[in-house]
N, C-alpha and C positions, 0 to 999 in steps of 0.2 A: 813466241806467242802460243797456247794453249788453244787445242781444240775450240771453235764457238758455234753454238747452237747443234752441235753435231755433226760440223764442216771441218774438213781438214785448212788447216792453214799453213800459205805460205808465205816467202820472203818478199819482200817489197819488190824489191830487185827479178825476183826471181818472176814474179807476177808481171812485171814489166811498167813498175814505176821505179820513179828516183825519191831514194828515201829520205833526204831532205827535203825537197818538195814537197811530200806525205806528212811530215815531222808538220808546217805550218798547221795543219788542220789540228791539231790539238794545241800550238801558239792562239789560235785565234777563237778558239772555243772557251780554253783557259782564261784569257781574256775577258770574254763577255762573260764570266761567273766572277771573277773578282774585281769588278765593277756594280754587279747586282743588273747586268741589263736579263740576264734570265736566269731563274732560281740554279740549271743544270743542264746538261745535253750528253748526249749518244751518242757517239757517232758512228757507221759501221761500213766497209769497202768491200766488196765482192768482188772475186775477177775468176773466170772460170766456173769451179767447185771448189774452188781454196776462199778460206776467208783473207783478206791483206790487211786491214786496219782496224782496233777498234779501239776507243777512249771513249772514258764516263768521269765526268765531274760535276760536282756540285752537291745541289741538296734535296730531297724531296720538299721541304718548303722553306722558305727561305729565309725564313725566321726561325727554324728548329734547326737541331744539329743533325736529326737522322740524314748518313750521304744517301744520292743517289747511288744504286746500284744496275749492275747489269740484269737484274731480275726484279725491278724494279715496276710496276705494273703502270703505264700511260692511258690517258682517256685520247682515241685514236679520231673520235670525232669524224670528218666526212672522210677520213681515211680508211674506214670502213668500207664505203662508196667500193673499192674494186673488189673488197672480200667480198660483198654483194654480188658482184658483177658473177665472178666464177661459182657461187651457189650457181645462182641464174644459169649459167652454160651448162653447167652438169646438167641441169633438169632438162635444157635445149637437146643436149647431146643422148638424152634416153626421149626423144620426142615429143617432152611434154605439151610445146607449144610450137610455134612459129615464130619468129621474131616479127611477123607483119600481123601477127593477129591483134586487134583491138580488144582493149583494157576489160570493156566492159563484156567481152565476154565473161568472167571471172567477178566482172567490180563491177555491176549494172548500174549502179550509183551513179558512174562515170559513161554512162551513154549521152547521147545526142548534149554534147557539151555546147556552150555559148563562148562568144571571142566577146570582150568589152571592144565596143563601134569608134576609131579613132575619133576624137573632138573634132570638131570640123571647125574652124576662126570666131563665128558668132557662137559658140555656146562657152566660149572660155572666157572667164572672168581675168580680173586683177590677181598674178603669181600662179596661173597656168591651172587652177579649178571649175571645174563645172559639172555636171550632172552626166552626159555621155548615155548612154545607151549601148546594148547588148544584140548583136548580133550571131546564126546560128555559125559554126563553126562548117567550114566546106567537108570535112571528114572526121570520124571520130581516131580517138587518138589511140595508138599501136602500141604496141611492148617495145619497139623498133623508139620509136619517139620518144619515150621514158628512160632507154638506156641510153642514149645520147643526148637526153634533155634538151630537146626540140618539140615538145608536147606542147609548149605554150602554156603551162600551167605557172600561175604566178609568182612571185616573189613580192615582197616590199622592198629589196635592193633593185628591182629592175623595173618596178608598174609606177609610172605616174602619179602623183600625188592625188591626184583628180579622181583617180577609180581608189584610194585607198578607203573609202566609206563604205563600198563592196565588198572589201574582204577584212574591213575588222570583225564585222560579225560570228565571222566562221572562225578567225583565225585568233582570237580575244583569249589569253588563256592558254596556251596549246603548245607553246615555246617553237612555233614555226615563224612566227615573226623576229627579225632580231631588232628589231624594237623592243620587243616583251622582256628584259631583261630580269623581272621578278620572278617568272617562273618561266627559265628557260629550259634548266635541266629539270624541273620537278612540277609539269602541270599539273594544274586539276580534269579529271578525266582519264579517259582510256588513250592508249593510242589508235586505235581500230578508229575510236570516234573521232577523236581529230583527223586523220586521214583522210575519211569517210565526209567531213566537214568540206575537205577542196573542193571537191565534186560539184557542192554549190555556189562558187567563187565563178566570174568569167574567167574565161581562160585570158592573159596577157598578150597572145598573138594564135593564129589559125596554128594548128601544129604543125610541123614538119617545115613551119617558117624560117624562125630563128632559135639562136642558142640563149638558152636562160638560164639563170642558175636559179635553181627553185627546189622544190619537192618531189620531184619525177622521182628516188628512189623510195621517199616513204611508198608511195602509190606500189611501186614497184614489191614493196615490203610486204606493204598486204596482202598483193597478189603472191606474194611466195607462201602466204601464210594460208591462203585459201585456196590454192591448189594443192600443196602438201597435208593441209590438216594439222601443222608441226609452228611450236613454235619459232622464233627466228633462232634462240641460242641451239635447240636441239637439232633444227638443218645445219647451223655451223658447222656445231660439232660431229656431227655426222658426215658433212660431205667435205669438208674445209680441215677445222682443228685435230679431229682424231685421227687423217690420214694424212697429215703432216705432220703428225707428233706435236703440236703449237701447245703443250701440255698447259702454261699459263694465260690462255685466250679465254676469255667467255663475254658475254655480254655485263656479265655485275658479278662484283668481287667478291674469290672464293670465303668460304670459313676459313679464319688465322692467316690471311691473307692481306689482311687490313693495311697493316705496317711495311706493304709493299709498295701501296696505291699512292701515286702523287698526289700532293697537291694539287687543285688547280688554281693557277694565280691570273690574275688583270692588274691592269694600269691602273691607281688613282688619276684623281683631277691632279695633283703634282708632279703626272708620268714616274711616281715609282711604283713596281710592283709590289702586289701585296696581295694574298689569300683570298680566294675565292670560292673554294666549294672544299674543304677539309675531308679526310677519310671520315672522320668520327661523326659526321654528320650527313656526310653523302648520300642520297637514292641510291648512288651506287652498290651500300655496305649494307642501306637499311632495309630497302622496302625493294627486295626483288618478287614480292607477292605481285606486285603491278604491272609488270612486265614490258616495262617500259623501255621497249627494245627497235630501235630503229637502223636499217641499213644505211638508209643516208647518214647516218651519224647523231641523230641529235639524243641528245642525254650522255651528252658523252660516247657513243658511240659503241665499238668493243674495244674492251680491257687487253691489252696486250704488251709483254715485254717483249724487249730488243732482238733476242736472239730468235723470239716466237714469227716475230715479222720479216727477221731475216732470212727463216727457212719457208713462208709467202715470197717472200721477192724472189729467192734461189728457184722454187718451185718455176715461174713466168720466165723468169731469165732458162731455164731448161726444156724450156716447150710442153710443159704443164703435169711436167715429172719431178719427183726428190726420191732418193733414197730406195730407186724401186717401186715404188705407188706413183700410177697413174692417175691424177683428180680431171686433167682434160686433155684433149688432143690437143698437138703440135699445131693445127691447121685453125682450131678453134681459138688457141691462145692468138694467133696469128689477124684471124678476124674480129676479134676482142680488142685488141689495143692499135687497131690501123685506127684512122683518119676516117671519122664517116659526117663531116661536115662539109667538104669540100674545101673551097678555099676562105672560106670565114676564120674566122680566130674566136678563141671564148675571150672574153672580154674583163677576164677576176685578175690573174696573177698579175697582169702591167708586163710579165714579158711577149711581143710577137712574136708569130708565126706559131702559133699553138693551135694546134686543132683537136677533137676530141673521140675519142672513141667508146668506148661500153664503160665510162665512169673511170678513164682514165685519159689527161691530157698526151697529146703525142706531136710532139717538134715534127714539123714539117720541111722543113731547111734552118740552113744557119745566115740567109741572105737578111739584112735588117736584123737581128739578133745582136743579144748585148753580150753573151758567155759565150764560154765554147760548150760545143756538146756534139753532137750528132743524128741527122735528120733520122727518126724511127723512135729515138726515145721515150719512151713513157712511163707515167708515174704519177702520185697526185698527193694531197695534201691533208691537213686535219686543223681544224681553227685553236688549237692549241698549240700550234705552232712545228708539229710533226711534219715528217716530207721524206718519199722516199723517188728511189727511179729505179731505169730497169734500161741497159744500153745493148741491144742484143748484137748490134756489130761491132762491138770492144768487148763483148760478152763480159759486162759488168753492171756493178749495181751500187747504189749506195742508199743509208738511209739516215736520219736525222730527224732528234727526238728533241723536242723543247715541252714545256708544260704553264705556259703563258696562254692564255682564250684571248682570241682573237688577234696572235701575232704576228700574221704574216700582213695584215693590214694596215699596218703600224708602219710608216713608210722606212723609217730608221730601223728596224729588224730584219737583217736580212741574214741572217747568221747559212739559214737553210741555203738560200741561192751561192753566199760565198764557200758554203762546203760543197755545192757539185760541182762551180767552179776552181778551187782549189783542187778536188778530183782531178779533175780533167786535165789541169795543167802540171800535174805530177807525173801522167802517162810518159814512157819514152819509147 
């Protein structure tokens, strides 16, 4: 195997797997491409500083002949969420903030928030509607709450059907709904302004209550944007891509770049896949005047191929070093992906025992759990069906690339889950 992404690699064996056991992960990827359950996939093993595994098959769409390649550019979608995360630390780590300081210091917008008032039995109608009311919020909500999305700020996956007349208004248009399916990667508007829109939405719960999966990093976005002054692709590439070398990372696709960028495909009503947002016609290729650049991921997130994410994963798996460049401390990487829910679980993947920390899930034991892995794990996901991890006491990593919207919700798609289990059951 050749050098990957500028990591030395070595033998299966010598890494401390069994190379037949290793061999399945590309039976079973193989597999799911000549069947059509997904257009292609990536897959990649890390153990140490040696790369161990990597295959790529398929196609960028799955109607055209161009393959997939290992340089092949992916929309990373909320997999973005942890390259947010480590912006955010750097700026933590030269004292720009606190992690307890409230939002509105920064985003006044987002001062003295409202909690929508649970229904109380007399005001709900026939199918669980009724009008509700708005109460004030016991605290305003922290940079602390936003990175662990516990802020309370809504979603339409987790708010009651009852308060959704409350936040179509703000959210109508904006592609923070995944309702909005028409304009999800390409609204109308700024993103500043939809952001900016939450603010007057109640909050879903008091903050610092429970775990939501919502907007807490667009929020978090802006506020990188308004303490910096910068926009989001030029903090990347400053604090993130240019001191990792990530040379094909950006937020929207380079000039002559075009012919690298997936497909992005979805399900028909017939469950087969099929084209969904084309290079040739993408926000992504056309209209970077708009700057329609989100942390949390949406619009596709950031552009990045395989090997650019696997020197991101190498980076966290070395306590927030590659190559000689320092981007965070050992101690910072460390409080970045613990457990800062307690003993709650986030409630999206369907596997237990997952608790979450600065925009990355983290396995808390293996008791009740369906795979093997190991408690400390962490790592997270992209709704196109991307997924990577990070195992610091097997010192390894792996990641996997699919280019299907919305695939890991698909209960039938699990390609991701049986390649970390496969993983793991190659180790000897």
């Amino acid at each position: 195997m050749s050098d990957f992404a500028g990591l030395p690699a070595s033998s299966a064996t010598d890494a401390g797997f069994d190379p037949d056991r290793l061999a399945r992960i590309n039976k079973t990827m193989d597999a799911a491409v000549e069947d059509r359950s997904v257009p292609g996939t990536v897959t990649v093993i890390g153990r140490g500083s040696d790369i161990v595994h990597t295959h790529v098959n398929g196609k960028l769409d799955v109607n055209r002949d161009a393959p997939l390649g290992m340089d092949s550019l992916f929309r990373m979608y909320s997999q973005t969420k942890p390259v947010t995360a480590v912006v955010l630390m750097s700026l933590f780590e030269e004292g720009a903030f606190f992690l307890n300081d409230p939002v509105s210091k920064w985003l006044p917008e987002f001062a003295e928030p409202k909690v929508n008032r649970p229904l109380a039995s007399h005001e709900r109608v026939r199918g669980g509607l009724g009008t509700g009311s708005v109460e004030s919020a016991r605290r305003e909500i922290t940079l602390f709450d936003l990175m662990t999305m516990t802020s309370g700020l809504p979603s339409f996956m987790r708010t009651p059907a009852a308060f959704w007349p409350t936040l179509g208004p703000a959210w109508e248009g904006t592609g923070f709904s995944p309702t909005d399916t028409t304009r999800f990667n390409d609204p109308e508007g700024s993103y500043e302004d939809h952001v900016v829109a939450l603010a007057q939405t109640p909050l879903h719960a008091h903050p610092g209550e429970v775990w939501n999966y919502g907007s807490d990093f667009d929020v978090l976005s802006l506020f990188l944007m308004r303490l910096t002054g910068q926009n989001l692709d030029s903090l990347f590439r400053e604090r993130v891509f240019g001191p990792l070398r990530m040379t094909g990372a950006s937020f929207y696709c380079p000039e002559g770049a075009k012919g690298r960028l997936v497909t992005d495909h979805a399900w028909n009503e017939g469950l087969e896949i099929e084209p969904r947002d084309r290079p040739e016609t993408s926000e992504k290729t056309g209209k970077a005047n708009r700057e329609l650049m989100s942390g949390n991921g949406l619009f596709g997130g950031i552009l990045c191929t395989p090997p650019d994410y696997t020197r991101f994963a190498r980076m966290l798996l070395n306590g927030g070093e590659l190559d000689g460049t320092r981007v965070l401390g050992r101690k910072t990487v460390e409080l970045m992906t613990s457990n800062h829910i307690g003993d709650r679980d986030i409630d999206l993947t369907g596997e237990p025992n997952l608790g979450f920390g600065f925009g990355y899930s983290v396995r808390k034991g293996l008791g009740g759990t369906y795979t093997p892995g190991t408690p400390g794990t962490f790592g997270w996901g992209g709704a196109a069906g991307t997924f990577f991890f990070v195992d610091p006491a097997e010192d390894l990593f792996g990641l996997f690339f699919t280019h299907v919207f919305g695939y890991q919700f698909n209960p039938d798609a699990d390609l991701a889950a049986r390649f970390e289990k496969l993983t793991y059951e190659a180790l000897i």
